[in-house]
MARTIKOL-553771 format. One record per residue (C-alpha): x negated, z negated, y negated; residue in three letters. Coordinates in steps of 0.2 Angstrom, whole numbers, plus 5000, padded with zeros to 4 digits. Example, Ala and Ser with C-alpha at 12.3 -4.5 7.8 and 13.67 -1.06 7.14 Angstrom:
<atoms>
4938, 4961, 5022, ALA;
4932, 4964, 5005, SER;
</atoms>
This chain:
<atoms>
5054, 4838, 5028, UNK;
5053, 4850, 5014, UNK;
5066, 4863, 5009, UNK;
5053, 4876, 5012, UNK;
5044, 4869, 5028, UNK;
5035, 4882, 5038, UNK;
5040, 4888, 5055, UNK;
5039, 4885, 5074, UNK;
5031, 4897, 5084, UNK;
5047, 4903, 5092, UNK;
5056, 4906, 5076, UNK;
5045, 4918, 5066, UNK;
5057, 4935, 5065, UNK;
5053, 4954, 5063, UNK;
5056, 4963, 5045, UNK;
5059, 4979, 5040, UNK;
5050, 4981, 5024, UNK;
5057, 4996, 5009, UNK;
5043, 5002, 5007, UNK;
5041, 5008, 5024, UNK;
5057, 5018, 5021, UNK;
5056, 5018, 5002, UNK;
5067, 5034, 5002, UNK;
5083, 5024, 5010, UNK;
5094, 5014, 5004, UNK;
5099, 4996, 5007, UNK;
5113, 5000, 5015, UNK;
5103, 5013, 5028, UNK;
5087, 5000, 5028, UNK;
5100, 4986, 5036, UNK;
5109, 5001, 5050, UNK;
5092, 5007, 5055, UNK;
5081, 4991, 5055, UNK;
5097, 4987, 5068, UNK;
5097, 5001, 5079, UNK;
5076, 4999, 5079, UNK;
5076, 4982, 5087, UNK;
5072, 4972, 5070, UNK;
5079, 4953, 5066, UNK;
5080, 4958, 5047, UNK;
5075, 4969, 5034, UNK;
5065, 4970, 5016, UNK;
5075, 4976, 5004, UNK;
5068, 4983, 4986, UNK;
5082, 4975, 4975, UNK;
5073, 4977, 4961, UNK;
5068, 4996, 4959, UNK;
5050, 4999, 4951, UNK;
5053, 5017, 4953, UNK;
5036, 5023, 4963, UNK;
5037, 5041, 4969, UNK;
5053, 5045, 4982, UNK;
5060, 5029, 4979, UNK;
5080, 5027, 4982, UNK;
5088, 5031, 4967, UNK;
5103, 5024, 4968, UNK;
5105, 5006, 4959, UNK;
5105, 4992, 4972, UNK;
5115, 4981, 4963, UNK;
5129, 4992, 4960, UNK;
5146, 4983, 4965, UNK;
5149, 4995, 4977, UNK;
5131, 4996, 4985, UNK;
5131, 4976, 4985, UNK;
5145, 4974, 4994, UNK;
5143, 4988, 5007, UNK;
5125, 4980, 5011, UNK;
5134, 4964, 5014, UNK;
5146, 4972, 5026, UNK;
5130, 4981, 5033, UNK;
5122, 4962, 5037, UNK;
5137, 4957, 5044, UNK;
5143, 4972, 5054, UNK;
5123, 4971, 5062, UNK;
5119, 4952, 5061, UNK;
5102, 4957, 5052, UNK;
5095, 4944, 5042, UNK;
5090, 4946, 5026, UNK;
5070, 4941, 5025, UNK;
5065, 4943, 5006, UNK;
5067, 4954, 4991, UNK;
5057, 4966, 4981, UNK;
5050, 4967, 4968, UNK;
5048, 4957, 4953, UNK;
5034, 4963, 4942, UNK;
5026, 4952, 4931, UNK;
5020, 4965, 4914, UNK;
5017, 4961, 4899, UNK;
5034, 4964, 4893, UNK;
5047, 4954, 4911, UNK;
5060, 4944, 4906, UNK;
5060, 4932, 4922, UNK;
5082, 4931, 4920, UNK;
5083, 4948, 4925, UNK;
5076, 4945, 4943, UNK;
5093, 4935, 4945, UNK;
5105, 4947, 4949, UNK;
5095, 4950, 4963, UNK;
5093, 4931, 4968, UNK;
5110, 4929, 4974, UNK;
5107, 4942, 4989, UNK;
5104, 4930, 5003, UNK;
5086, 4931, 5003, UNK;
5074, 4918, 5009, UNK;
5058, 4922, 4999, UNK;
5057, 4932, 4982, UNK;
5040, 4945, 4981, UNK;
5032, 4945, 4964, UNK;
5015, 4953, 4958, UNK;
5006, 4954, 4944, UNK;
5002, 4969, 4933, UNK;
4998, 4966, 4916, UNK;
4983, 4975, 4909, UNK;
4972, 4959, 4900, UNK;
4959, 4950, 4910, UNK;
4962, 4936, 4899, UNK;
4981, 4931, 4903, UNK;
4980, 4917, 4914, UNK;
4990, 4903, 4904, UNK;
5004, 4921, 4906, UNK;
5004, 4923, 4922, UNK;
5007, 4906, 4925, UNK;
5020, 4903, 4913, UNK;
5029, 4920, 4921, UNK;
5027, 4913, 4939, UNK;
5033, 4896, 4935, UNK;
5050, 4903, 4928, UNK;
5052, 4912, 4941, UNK;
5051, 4901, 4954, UNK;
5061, 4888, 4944, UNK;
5075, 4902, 4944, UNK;
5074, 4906, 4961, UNK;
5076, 4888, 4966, UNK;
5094, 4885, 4967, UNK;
5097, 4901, 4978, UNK;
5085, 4895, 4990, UNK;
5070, 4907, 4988, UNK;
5052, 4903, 4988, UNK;
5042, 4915, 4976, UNK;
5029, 4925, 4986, UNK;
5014, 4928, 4973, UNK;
5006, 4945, 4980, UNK;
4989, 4951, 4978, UNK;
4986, 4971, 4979, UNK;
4969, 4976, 4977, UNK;
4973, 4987, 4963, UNK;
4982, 4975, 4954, UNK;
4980, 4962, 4940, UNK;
4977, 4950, 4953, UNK;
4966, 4958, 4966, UNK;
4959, 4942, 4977, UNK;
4966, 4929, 4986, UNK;
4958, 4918, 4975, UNK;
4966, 4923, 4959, UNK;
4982, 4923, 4969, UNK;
4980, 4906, 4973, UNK;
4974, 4899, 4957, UNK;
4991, 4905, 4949, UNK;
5003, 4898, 4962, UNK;
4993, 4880, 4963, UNK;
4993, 4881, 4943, UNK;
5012, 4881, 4942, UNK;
5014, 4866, 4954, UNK;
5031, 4874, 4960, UNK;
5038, 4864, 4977, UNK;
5043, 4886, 4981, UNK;
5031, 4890, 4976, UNK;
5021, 4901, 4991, UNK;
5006, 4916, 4994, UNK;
5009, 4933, 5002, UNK;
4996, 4939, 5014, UNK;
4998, 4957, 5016, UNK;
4984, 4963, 5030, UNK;
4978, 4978, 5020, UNK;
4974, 4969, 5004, UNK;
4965, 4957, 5014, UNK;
4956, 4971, 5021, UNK;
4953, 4981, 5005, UNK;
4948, 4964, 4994, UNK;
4936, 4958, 5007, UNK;
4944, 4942, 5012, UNK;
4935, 4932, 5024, UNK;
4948, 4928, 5035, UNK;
4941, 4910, 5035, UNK;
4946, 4910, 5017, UNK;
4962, 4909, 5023, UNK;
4961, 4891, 5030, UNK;
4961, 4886, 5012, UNK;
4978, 4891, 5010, UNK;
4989, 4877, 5012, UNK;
5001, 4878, 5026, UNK;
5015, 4875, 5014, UNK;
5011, 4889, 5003, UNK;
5013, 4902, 5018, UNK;
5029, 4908, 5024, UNK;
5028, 4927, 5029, UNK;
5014, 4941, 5031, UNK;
5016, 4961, 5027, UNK;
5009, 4971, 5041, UNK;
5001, 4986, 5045, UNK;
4985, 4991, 5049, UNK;
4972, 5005, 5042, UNK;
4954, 5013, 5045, UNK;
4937, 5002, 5042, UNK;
4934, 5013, 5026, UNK;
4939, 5005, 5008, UNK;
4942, 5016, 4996, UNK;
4930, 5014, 4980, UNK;
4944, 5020, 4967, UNK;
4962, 5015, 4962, UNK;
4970, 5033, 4967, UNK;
4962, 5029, 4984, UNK;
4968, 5013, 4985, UNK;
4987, 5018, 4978, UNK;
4988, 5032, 4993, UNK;
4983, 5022, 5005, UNK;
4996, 5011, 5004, UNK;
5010, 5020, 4998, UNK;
5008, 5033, 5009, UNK;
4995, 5033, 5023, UNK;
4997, 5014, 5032, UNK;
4994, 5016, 5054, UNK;
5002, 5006, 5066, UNK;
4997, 4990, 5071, UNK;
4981, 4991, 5084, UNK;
4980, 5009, 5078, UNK;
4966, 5003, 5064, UNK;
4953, 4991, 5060, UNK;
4964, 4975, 5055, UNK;
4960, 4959, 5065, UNK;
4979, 4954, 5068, UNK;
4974, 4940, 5080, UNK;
4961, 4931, 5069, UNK;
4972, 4933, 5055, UNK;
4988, 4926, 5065, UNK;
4977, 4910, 5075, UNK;
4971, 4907, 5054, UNK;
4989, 4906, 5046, UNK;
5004, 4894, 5052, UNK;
5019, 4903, 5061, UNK;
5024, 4913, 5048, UNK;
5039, 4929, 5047, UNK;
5032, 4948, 5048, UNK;
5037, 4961, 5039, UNK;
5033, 4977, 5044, UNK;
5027, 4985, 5027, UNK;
5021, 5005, 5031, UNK;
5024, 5017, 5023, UNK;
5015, 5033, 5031, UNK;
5020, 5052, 5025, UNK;
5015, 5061, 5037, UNK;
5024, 5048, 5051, UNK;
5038, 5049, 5041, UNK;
5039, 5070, 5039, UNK;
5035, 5071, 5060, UNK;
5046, 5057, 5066, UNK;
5061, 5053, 5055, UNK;
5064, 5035, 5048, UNK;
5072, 5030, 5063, UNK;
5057, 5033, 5077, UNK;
5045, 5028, 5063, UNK;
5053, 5011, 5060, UNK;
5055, 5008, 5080, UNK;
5036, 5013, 5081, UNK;
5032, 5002, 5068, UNK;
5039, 4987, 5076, UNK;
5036, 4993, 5095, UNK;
5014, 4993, 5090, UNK;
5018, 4978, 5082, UNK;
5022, 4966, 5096, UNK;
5011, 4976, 5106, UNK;
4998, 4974, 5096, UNK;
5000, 4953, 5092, UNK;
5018, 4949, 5098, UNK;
5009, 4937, 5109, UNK;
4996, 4929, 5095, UNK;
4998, 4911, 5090, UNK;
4994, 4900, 5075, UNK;
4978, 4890, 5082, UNK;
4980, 4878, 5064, UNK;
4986, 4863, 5064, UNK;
5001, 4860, 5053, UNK;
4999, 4847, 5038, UNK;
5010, 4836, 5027, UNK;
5016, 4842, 5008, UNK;
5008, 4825, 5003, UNK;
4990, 4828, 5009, UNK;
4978, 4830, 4996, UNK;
4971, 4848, 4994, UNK;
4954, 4842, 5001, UNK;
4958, 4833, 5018, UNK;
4970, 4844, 5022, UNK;
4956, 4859, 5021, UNK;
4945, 4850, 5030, UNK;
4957, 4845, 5044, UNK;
4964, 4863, 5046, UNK;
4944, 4870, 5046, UNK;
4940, 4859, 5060, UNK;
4955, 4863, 5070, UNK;
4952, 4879, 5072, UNK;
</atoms>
């Protein structure tokens, strides 16, 4: 069985996702994630420096070490990390100080301005993955709607292009909502390349414009069943996966405190799919693309 194999059912765990707290640090993420009822947290080891960010460094000595004390003080886990950026200027090494955290999956988008980067992205992507492979991390290749990759498509053109064995696809339920994927599109993911999902949920609306877009989901995400977003379909379409709660919400946030908005978060979530189940049938590394598509379409 592979190194990154995908889950049981009854393993998938509940994260706590930075963002949704972006203003605490990694040492308050882990204490509150704790006392909320989640498995593990998100943490945003590598800063990007959006609006009310933490502004502490992460990988200070000092904040390292009390985050690991944090981990083991609680027993949370940690799930992946954020977030490497691919511009048109990264030097993949410097995503390693954060590697050595404990992670199991890295979160990487791209956000390069050209249309015509490809053979880039790639090369980018590929490096990282190879430097993430002796820590253990698969390299989760996101896809906001608003970024240089915008589709699941283009997502999954980069990753199968690198041909890494951690190499892996981040579904985040808004994006797939705000890009228009067909959740059947989903089924032509190999099981392989999927290992976790970000959730939240939102209002049938799309924005038309960027700004729109960049609001709604850095500050205005609803709790799972409290929008538009077909958790179940999406859930019977992917294996068993891990979840991390990524929603971020102001107005939540400013009425509720980061505590009651975190134990919300995760409260609607199991309410809303805790009982959902993966309805496709896992496949081998070693099936071609092709069969394997066909046998996980007619499965479900």
């Amino acid at each position: 069985m592979s190194k990154f194999a995908t889950l049981s059912s009854e393993e998938s765990i509940f994260s706590l996702s930075h963002l949704t707290l972006i203003g605490a640090t990694p040492v308050e993420l882990v204490y509150i994630a704790a006392r909320a009822g989640y498995d593990a947290v998100s943490p945003r080891f590598i800063p990007i420096r959006v609006p009310d960010e933490f502004l502490e460094s992460p990988l200070d000595k000092a904040q390292v070490q009390a985050f690991k004390t944090a981990l083991a003080t609680t027993g949370i886990q940690v799930l992946d990390i954020e977030l490497a950026r691919i511009t048109e200027d990264v030097d993949p090494c410097s995503f390693e100080p954060a590697l050595e955290i404990g992670a199991k999956h890295m979160i990487m988008s791209a956000w390069t301005n050209s249309r015509d980067d490809r053979d880039y992205l790639i090369d980018v992507y590929s490096q990282t993955c190879d430097l993430a492979m002796p820590y253990g991390l698969t390299v989760e290749l996101e896809f906001p709607s608003f970024s240089r990759l915008r589709t699941l498509d283009e997502a999954l053109d980069i990753v199968r292009a690198s041909d890494r064995p951690n190499g892996g696809i981040l579904v985040d339920t808004l994006y797939l909502h705000l890009s228009r994927v067909d959740l059947g599109e989903l089924l032509h993911v190999p099981s392989e390349l999927l290992h976790m999902i970000h959730i939240s949920d939102c209002l049938p609306g799309i924005a038309d414009t960027q700004v729109g877009m960049i609001q709604l989901a850095r500050d205005a995400r609803l709790y799972p069943g409290e929008g538009w977003i077909d958790f179940n379909g999406i859930i019977e379409r992917m294996p068993p996966v891990n979840y991390s709660i990524e929603l971020p919400n102001r107005t939540r946030l400013a009425e509720l405190g980061y505590e009651e908005h975190a134990r919300r978060c995760l409260v609607h979530a199991k309410n809303s799919f805790g009982k959902s189940r993966s309805k496709r049938r896992l496949q081998t590394s070693t099936m071609s693309k092709s069969k394997e598509e066909k046998n996980e379409q007619a499965t479900y």
